[in-house]
N, C-alpha and C positions, 0 to 999 in steps of 0.2 A: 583103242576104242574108235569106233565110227564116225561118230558124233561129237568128239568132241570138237571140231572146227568153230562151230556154235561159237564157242567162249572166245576164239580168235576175232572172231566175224562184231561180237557184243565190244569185245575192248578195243578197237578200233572205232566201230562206230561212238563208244565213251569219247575216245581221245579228238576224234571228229570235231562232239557237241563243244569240248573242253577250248578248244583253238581256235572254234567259232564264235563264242560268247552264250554258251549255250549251257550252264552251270546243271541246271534242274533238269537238263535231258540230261548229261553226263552224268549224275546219279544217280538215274532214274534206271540207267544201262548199265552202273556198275552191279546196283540190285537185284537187276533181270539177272547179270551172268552172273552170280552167286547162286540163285533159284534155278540158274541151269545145272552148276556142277554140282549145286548138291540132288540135284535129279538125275543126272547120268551118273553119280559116285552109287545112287541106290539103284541103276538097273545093272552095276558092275560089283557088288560085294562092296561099297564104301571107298574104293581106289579109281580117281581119276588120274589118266594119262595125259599130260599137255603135250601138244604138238611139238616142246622142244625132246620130248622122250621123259620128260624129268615125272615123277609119278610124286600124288599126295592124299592124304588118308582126310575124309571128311567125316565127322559126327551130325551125322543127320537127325538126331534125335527121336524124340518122341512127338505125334500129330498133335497139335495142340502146344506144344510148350515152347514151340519158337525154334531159331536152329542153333544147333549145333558148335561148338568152334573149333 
């Protein structure tokens, strides 16, 4: 997948806020990168690829009912 760098790019900048004292951004960026993969798992069939190669099936749900697990 193209795009997935994104989620690398979000969990660094987490681990950033996390060693700076910076709690509520760090979760604020774990959030963001969930709402990314579960965006790129729905323009790829529900399967994101991580940069380590390792692949994971996401349940995006239904609009309106929250996401998935």
């Amino acid at each position: 997948m193209q795009n997935d760098w994104i989620i690398d790019v979000l969990t660094d900048l987490s681990a950033f806020a996390k060693c700076n004292g910076l709690p509520a951004l760090a979760e604020q960026l774990e959030e963001t990168a969930l709402v990314a993969s579960v965006e790129l798992a729905s323009q790829h069939g529900g399967v994101v690829v991580g940069s380590s190669g390792s692949t994971s099936q996401h349940n995006i749900g239904q609009a309106g009912s929250g996401l998935g697990a």
